[in-house]
N, C-alpha and C positions, 0 to 999 in steps of 0.2 A: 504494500500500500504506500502510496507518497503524502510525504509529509506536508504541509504549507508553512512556508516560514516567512511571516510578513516583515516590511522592508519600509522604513518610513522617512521622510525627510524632515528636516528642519531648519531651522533661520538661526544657526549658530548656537543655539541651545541645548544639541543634541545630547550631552556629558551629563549635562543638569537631569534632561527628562531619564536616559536610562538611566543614571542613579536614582533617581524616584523609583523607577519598573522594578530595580534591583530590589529597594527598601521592600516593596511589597511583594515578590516572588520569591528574594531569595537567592541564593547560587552567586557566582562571579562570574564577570566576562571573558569569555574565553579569546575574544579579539576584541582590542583597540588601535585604531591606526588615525594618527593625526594626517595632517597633510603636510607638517614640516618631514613626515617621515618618507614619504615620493618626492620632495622636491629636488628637484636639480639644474643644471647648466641648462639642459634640452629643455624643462618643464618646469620653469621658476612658478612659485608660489607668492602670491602678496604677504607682507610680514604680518598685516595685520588679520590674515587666512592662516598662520602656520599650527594655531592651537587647537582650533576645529577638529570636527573626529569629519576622518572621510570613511570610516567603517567603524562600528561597533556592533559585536554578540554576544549577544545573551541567554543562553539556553535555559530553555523554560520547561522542565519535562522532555518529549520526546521533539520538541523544535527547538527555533531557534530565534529569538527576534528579534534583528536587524534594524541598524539605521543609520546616518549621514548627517552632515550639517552641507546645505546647498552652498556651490560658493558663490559669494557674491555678482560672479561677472556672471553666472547664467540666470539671473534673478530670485526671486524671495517665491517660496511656497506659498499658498491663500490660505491660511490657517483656519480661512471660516470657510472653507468650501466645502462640500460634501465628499468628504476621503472615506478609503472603503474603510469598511469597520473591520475590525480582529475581533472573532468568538473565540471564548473560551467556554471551551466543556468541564466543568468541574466533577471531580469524583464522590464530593461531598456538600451536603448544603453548609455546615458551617465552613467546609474552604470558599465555596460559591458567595458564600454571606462579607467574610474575610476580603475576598478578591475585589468583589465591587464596592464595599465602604472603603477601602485602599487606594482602590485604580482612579474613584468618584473623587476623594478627597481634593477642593478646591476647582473640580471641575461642573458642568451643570447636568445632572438626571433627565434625561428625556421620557425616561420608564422604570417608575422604583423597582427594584428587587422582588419579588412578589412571587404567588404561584400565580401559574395565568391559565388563560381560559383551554388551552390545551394539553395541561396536565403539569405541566414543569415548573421549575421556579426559575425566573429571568426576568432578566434588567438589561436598560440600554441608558451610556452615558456618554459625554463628550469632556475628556479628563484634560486637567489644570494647563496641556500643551495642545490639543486641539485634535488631541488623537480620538476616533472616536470605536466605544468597544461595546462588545456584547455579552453578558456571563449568562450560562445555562448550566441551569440542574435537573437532569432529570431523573427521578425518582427511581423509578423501573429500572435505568440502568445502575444506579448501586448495587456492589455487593457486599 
């Protein structure tokens, strides 16, 4: 089965948000790549670009979730546009509960936490950087 390992950008903040993701999942990054660490004679770097992450991961369970800070000369991400969401399947409702007053924290609920009208418990929010995610629980699959 293939896995999805979502991939996200951002406007130079990128360090800040996966240390948040960190704070709340857990584990270490398994890569961090600045851009002072590609740059060279053939492919200079702006200095005020060198601290930027042009890669970080983070493994989260059996993925992995990825991301960047854009550089300036290809322009800024729209932090309020409609980006695809990341679900998360949780194994448990107290981790399901956990995850999203975590992920949620400082960002705005679109759909509290809840059981919903098709069996499961699930919430939809848009977290403190503009990411926006989905947590599911669903009963029947626990064991």
């Amino acid at each position: 089965m293939a896995l999805i390992n979502p991939h996200i950008n951002f406007n130079g903040n990128a360090e800040e948000a996966f240390n948040f993701y960190k704070s709340v999942f857990g584990g270490t990054f398994n890569k961090v790549v600045r851009f002072k660490d590609i740059s060279s004679e053939e492919y200079p770097i702006p200095e005020n670009e060198l601290e930027k992450i042009m890669h970080i991961a983070l493994p989260i369970g059996q993925n992995v979730l990825m991301g960047n800070d854009v550089p300036e000369i290809m322009g800024s991400v729209n932090e309020n546009e409609n980006r695809s969401k990341i679900s998360i399947s949780a194994e448990s409702h107290e981790e399901a509960e956990r995850l999203f007053d975590g992920l949620s924290a400082g960002g705005s609920v679109e759909m509290p936490f809840e059981k919903s009208d098709w069996g499961s418990y699930f919430g939809m929010f848009r977290d403190q950087y503009g990411i926006e995610w989905m947590v599911n629980f669903e009963p029947a699959s626990a064991s």
